[in-house]
C-alpha positions in Angstrom: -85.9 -6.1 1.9 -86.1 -5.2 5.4 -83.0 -7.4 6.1 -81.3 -5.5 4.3 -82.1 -2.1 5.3 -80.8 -3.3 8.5 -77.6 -4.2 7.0 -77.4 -0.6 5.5 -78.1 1.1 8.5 -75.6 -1.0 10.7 -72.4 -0.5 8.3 -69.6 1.1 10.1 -68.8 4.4 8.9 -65.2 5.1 7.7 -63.7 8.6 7.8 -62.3 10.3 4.4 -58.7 11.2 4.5 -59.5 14.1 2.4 -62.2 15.8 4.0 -62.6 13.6 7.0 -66.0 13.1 7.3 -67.6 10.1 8.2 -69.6 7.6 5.4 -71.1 4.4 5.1 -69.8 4.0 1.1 -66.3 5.3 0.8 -65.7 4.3 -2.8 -69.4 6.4 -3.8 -67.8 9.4 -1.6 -64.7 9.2 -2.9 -65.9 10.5 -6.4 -67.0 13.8 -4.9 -63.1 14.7 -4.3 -62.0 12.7 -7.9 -64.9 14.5 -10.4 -65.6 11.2 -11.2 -69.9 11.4 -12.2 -71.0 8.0 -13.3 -74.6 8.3 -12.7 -76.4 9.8 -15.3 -80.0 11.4 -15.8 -81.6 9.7 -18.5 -83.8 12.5 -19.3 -81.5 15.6 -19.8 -77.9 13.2 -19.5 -76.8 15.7 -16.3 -74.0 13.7 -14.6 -73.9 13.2 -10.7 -70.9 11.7 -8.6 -74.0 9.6 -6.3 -77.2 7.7 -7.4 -79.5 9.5 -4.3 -78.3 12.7 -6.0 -79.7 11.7 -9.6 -83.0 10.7 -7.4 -83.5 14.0 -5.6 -82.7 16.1 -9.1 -85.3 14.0 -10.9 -87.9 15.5 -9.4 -87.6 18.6 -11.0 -88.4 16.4 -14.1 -92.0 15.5 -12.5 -90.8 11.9 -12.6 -89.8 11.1 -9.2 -93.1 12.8 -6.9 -94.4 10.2 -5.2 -98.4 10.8 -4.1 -99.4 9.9 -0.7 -102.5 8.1 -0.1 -104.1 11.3 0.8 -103.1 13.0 -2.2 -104.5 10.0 -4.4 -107.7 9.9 -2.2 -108.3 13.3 -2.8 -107.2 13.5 -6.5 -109.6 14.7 -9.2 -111.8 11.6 -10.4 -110.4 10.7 -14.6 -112.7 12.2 -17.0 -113.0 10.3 -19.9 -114.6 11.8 -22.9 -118.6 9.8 -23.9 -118.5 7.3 -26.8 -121.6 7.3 -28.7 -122.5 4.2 -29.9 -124.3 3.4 -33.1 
């Protein structure tokens, strides 16, 4: 996985004839000038023109917080209600 991060990060960037502005993915920025939305939500079916953009708008779902170590450390312990047993 880490290869490939590196891989990412050393693309060349490529400027847009349209707005010319520099970017890794032409194709994905390309659908911000064409309308084009292909990525969906899949819990309210919102359409976005770039998959980051579904990621950051998830969160106002609750579905895409992720809790630090801290957080979990200092979470509130489960309470679980007391069986009884016969």
């Amino acid at each position: 996985m880490e290869l490939s991060k590196q891989k990412e990060s050393t693309r060349k960037k490529r400027r847009c004839n349209v707005c010319q502005k520099e970017v890794k993915n032409m194709k994905e920025h390309m659908m911000t000038h064409t309308g084009e939305k292909p990525y969906s939500c899949s819990i309210c079916k919102k359409n976005f023109a770039q998959p980051h953009i579904v990621k950051k708008h998830m969160v106002i779902h609750g579905t895409e917080k992720k809790q630090t170590r801290l957080e979990i450390a200092h979470a509130e312990p489960l309470k679980l209600p007391l069986c009884v047993s016969l």
